[in-house]
C-alpha positions, 0 to 999 in steps of 0.5 A, a space after each residue: 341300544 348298546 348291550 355292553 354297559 360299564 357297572 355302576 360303582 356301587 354295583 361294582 362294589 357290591 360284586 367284589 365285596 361279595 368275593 371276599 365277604 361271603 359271611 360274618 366269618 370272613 368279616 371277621 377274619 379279614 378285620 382281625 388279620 388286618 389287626 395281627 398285620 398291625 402287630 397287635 398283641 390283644 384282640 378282642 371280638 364282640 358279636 351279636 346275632 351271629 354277625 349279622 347285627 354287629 361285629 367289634 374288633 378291638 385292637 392294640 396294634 399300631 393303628 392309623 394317622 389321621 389322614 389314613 383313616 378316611 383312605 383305608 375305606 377306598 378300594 385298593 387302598 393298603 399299606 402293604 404293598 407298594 409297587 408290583 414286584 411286591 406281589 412276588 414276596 407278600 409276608 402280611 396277611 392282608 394285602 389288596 386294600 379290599 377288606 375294609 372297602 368290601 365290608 362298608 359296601 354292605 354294612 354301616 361301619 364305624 372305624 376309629 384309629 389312633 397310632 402310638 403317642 397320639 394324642 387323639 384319633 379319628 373316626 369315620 363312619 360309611 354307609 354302603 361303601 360311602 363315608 358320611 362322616 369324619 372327624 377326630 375322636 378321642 381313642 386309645 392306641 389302635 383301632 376299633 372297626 364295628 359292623 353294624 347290620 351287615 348285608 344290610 343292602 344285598 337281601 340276596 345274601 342275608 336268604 343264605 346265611 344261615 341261623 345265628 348260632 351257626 354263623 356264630 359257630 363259623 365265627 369262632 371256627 375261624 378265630 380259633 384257628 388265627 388263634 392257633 396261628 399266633 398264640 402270642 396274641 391274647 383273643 377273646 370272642 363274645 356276645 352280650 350272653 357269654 364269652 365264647 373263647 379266651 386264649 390269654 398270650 401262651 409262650 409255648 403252641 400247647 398252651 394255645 391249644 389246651 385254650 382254644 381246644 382241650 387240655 386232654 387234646 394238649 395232652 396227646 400233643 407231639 412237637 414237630 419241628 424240622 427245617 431244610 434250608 429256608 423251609 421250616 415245618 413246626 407245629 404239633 400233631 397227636 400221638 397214634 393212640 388218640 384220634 378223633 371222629 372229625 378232621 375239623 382238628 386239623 389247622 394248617 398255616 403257611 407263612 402264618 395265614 391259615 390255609 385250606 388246601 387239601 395236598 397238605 391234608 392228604 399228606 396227613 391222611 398218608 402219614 396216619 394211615 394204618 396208625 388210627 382205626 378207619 373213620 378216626 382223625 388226628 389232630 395236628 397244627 401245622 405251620 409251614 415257613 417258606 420263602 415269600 416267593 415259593 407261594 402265591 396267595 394272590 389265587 383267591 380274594 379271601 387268600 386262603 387257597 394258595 400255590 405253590 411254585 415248588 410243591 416237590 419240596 414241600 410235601 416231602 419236607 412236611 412228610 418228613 417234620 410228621 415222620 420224625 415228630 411221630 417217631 420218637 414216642 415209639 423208639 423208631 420211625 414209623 417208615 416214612 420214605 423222603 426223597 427230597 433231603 439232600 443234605 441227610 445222610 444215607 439211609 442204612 440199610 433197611 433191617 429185615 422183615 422180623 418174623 414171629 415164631 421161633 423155628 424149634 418150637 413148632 406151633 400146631 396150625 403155623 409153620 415156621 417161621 425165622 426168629 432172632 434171639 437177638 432182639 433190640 430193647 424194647 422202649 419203657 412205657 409211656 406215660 401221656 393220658 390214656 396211653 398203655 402203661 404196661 409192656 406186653 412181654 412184662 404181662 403174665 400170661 394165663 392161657 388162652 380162650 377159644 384159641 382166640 384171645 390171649 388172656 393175661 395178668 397186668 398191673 392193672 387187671 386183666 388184659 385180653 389180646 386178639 392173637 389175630 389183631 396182634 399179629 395182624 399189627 405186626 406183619 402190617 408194621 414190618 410190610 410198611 416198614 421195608 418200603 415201597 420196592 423192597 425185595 419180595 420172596 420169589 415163588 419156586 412154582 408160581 401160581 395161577 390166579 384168575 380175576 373177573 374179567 372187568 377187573 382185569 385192566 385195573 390189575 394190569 395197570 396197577 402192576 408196579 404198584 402191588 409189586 410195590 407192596 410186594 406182591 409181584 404179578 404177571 399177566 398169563 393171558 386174559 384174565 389171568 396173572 402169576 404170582 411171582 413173588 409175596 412178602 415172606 410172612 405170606 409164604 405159606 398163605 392162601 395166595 390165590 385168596 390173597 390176590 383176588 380179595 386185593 382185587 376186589 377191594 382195591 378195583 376202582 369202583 371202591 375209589 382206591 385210584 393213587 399209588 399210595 391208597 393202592 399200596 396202602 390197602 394192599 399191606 393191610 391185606 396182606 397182613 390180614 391174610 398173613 396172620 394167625 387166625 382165630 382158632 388156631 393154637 398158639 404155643 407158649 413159645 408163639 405168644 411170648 414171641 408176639 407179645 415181645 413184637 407188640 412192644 416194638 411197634 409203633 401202635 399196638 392198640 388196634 389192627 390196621 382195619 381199626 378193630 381194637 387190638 386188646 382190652 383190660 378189665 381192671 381189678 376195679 372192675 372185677 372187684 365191683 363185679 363180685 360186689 367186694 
């Protein structure tokens, strides 16, 4: 008896309709980017039971003859390809003749369609990938696909999905994100109960995103927009002083199909490290335009994992859209380094680390350190929701309590610096801002410094990247390393303490593994190290100095470790206090 069978057909069918539909989300998804393929510029969805017991979509694209209607239920059966070479330039979103086959494998769906100056339609109506019946059908132009009773054939399937209200969630998860995509098209989604999103036409992305997200979310939007050549980025991302508690905000497309792939995502991470508090997220929608043949989406049946053939272009190019968009709110770029810009002019050269105090006026428990009197004007408040409305060398300061915390007079109440925090930012800023590889002070006497002898390896193999961050190690036998060089504003820290807390965090049991994540960390060690402690004093002349840098940095609400940088107790608050 023969082992090796041919599948039967319904049981082939079966199969591949499980690769592309896994869920009533990825029915939708597939029916609705067949409806955007077709230049509809209203869709409109209905479900019940999360999916499971009906989905509707209505279009007004430019729907199908009457002779497609039947053909477009066969496996790989499309419009949008034509022959091979086609593979290499797709620009639609769906394009394998698999989407509409899939779903009546495993469900009982009724198409109707009608192109533009028809006088009629045509339905036809299949039942686990067969077609029982067709025949014309009066219709609007366009086309209307219901799904009834999906997964009604595969009960292995229906055991993991799971409840209607989290179907339902994924459903409108996967909508808003299309919806972000085109916010051209009008979509709406909703039950027999209630409507779950409307997202009328918008001329502009914000507009899209106060609909389908919040208006306050809209609110803290930044414009991205940057192009290299055929490569473009546009989109917009959120301002540093809002973040979110989840990355679920973070929609990225590519040619107009939303995408999942976690470099871009990383790329974001990168750009906002040390801008928002730890376990804190932006929010960002982010469009890349590529030529057709620099990505291949034909890696996954649900095409929304994709390569790219020259993914050395298209990190940098995004790297720089999120620089740029980021650096106009705050007066200056935030440091970001590219590469890859060949038609850019040279970069100047890279300004000197800034320092805080003013040498004539020592400061008890702080040497001194150079200061510029020199300063470049610092940007006017900003006034998005939520963000400071003051500049910090406009505030009045009063004194300082337990030699920790600055106290100061604003226009709107009272305003408490962390001295620590605040400069903590500073220094953090000034680090990152020199860039990877920038010169570090040599030490006249280089000092010893011992690590556990299990991280010792992890030390030697991460050399390039600490001096990269400007500290400059040297193996002295064993366990054993030379500080040979530090970042200025470390001069006159506890090196020794400096480099073993390096260490121990960033050793790999703590997950810090590429350059970037061990550069990153670095810095914010070191300008903890750095700064002012709390309990040390402060002279006048000291604070007046920090409180000007504070104004010159791109984010001055927390420290790099997310501990919040100061806080105001409004003359409301007061008044309410004293019951006035």
């Amino acid at each position: 008896m023969n082992r090796i069978r041919i599948l039967d057909p319904q049981v082939a069918a079966k199969i591949a309709a499980g690769e592309v539909i896994i869920r009533p989300a990825a029915a939708v998804k597939e029916l609705v980017e067949n409806a955007l393929d077709a230049g509809a510029r209203t869709i409109t969805v209905v479900v019940e039971e999360g999916g499971r017991r009906l989905i509707r979509v209505v279009d007004d694209g430019a729907g199908m003859a009457p002779e497609e209607v039947p053909l477009s239920l066969r496996r790989h059966a499309t419009s949008k390809l034509a022959a091979e070479a086609d593979l290499l330039s797709i620009t639609s979103l769906g394009f394998r003749g698999e989407a509409l086959a899939s779903i009546a494998a495993v469900s009982r769906l009724s198409l109707i369609s009608c192109p533009p100056g028809a006088t009629g339609g045509f339905k036809v109506v299949a039942q686990a990938g067969e077609i029982v019946s067709a025949s014309p059908w009066a219709a609007a132009p366009g086309t209307q696909v219901e799904v009834a009773e999906l997964f009604f054939n595969t009960p292995a399937r229906q055991k993991f999905l799971k409840s209607p209200e989290a179907e339902q969630a994924q459903i409108l998860g996967s909508l808003r994100h299309l919806a972000l995509g085109y916010p051209q098209v009008h979509f709406s989604l909703s039950t027999p109960r209630r409507t779950l999103l409307t997202a009328p036409a918008a001329a502009v992305l914000v507009e899209r995103v106060a609909a389908v997200w919040t208006p306050e979310l809209a609110a803290h939007m930044l414009p991205l927009s940057f192009s290299q050549g055929a490569w473009q980025v546009t989109g917009l991302t959120t301002t540093p002083d809002f973040s979110l508690a989840s990355a679920r905000f973070q929609v990225f497309l590519v040619n107009g199909r939303v995408v999942v792939d976690r470099i871009l995502g990383a790329v974001l991470r990168q750009v906002y490290a040390g801008l928002l508090p730890r376990g804190r997220h932006p929010a960002a929608v982010v469009n890349l335009s590529l030529p057709p043949e620099a990505v291949d989406v034909n890696v996954h049946p649900a095409k929304t994992e994709i390569r790219f053939h020259e993914s050395g272009k298209v990190y940098p190019l995004l790297l720089t859209a999120l620089g740029q968009g980021l650096g106009p709110l705050h007066g200056a770029s935030p440091g970001y380094r590219v590469t890859w810009q060949p038609e850019a002019p040279p970069r100047a050269a890279e300004p000197p680390l800034p320092d805080l105090f003013p040498p004539q006026v020592p400061s008890p428990g702080l040497p001194p350190m150079a200061w510029s009197t020199e300063r470049p004007r610092a940007p006017g408040p900003v006034s998005l929701p939520g963000h400071r409305t003051f500049r910090f060398q406009d505030l009045t300061v009063l004194g300082t309590l337990a030699q920790t915390y600055i106290l100061t007079q604003g226009p709107d109440g009272l305003i408490l610096i962390d001295q620590h925090a605040a400069h903590e930012r500073v220094l953090y800023e000034a680090l990152k801002a020199r860039g990877p590889g920038a010169a570090a002070q040599t030490l006249l006497f280089p000092r010893v410094v011992e690590v556990n002898p299990g991280q010792a390896d992890w030390v030697k193999a991460n050399l390039e990247q600490l001096a990269q961050a400007g500290l400059t190690l040297e193996p002295f036998g064993g366990a054993s390393f030379l500080i040979i060089a530090v970042p200025a504003a470390l001069a006159h820290a506890d090196l020794e303490a400096v480099v073993a807390e390096a260490v121990e965090t960033l050793a790999p049991s703590k997950s810090f593994t590429r350059p970037q994540e061990v550069r990153e960390a670095a810095l914010q060690i070191m300008a903890c190290r750095g700064a002012v402690k709390a309990g040390e004093v402060l002279a006048p002349e000291a604070i007046a100095a920090l409180l000007a840098q504070l104004d010159e940095i791109a984010v001055s609400s927390h420290c790099p470790h997310g501990r919040p940088l100061w806080r105001l107790m409004s003359y409301d608050d007061i008044r309410q206090s004293f019951r006035r």
